[in-house]
C-alpha positions as CSV (number, residue, x, y, z in Angstrom):
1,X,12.9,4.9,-1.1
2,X,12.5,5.4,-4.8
3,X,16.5,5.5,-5.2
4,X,17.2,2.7,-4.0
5,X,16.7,-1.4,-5.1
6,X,17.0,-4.3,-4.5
7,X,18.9,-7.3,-6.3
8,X,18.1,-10.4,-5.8
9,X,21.5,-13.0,-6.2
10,X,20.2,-15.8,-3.9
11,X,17.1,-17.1,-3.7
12,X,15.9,-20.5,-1.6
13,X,14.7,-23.9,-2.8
14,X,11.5,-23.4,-3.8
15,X,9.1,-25.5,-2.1
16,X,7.3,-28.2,-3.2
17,X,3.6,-26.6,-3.4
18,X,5.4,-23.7,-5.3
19,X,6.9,-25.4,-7.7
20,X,4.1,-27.7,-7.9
21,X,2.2,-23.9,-9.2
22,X,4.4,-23.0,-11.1
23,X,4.2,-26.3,-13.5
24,X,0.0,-26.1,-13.4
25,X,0.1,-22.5,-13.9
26,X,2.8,-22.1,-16.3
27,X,3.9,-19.2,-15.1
28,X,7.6,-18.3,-15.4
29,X,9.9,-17.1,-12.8
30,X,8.6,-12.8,-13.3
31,X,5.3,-14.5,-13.6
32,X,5.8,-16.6,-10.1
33,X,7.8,-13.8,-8.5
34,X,4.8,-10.9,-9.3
35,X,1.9,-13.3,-7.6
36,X,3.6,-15.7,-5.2
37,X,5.9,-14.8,-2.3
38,X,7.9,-18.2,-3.5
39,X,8.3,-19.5,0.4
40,X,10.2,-16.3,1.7
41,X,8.4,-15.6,4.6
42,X,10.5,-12.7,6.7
43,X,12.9,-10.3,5.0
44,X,15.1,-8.3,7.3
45,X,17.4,-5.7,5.7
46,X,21.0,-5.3,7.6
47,X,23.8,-3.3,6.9
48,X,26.9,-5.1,5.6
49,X,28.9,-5.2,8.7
50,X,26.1,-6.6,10.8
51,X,24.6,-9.7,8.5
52,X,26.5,-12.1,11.0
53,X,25.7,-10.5,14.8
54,X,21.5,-10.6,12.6
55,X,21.9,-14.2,11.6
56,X,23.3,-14.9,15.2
57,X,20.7,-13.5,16.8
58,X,17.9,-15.2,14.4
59,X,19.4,-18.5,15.3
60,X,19.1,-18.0,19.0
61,X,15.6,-17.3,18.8
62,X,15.0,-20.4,17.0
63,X,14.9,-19.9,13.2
64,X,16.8,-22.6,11.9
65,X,17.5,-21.4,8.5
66,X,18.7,-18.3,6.9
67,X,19.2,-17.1,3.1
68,X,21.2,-14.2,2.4
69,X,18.8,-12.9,-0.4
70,X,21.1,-10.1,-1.6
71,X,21.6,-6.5,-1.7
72,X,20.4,-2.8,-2.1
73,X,21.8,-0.6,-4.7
74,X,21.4,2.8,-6.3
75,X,18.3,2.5,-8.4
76,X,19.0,3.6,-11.5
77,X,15.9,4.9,-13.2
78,X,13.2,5.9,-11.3
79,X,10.6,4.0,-14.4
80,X,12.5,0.8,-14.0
81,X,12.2,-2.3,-11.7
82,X,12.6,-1.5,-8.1
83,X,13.6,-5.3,-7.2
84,X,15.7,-7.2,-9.8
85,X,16.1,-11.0,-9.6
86,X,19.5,-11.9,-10.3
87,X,19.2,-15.9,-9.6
88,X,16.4,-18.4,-11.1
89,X,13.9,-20.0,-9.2
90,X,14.7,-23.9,-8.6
């Protein structure tokens, strides 16, 4: 919805192959974020009170690891970034 966005607090290791990119590219983290998906493959979107009964069930069907990304918040201007990127890539 165009009221709502997303920051970004958390973000995973990046892999080798992307950071491997990102030093032959020079690219910098907007740059890598805008053309790469950076290794997140799946993004589910919970509400607060259910992030543990989700991770819970993700586990038991096999996925072994599991980032909380961040969260959604009033967008504030309609003109602005939709998705804001709190944390650096490392």
């Amino acid at each position: 919805p165009e009221d709502v966005g997303a920051e970004i607090t958390g973000h995973p290791p990046l892999p080798k192959v992307f950071r491997w990119m990102r030093e032959s590219s020079g690219l910098d983290d907007d740059g890598m974020l805008r053309t790469f998906n950076c290794g997140i493959g799946m993004v589910l979107i919970v509400k607060a009170d259910k992030v543990a009964e989700a991770k819970e069930l993700l586990r038991q069907a096999g996925e072994t690891i599991v980032y909380d990304l961040g969260h959604l918040v009033a967008r504030r201007s309609k003109s602005g970034e939709q998705v804001v990127m709190k944390a650096p890539l490392e």
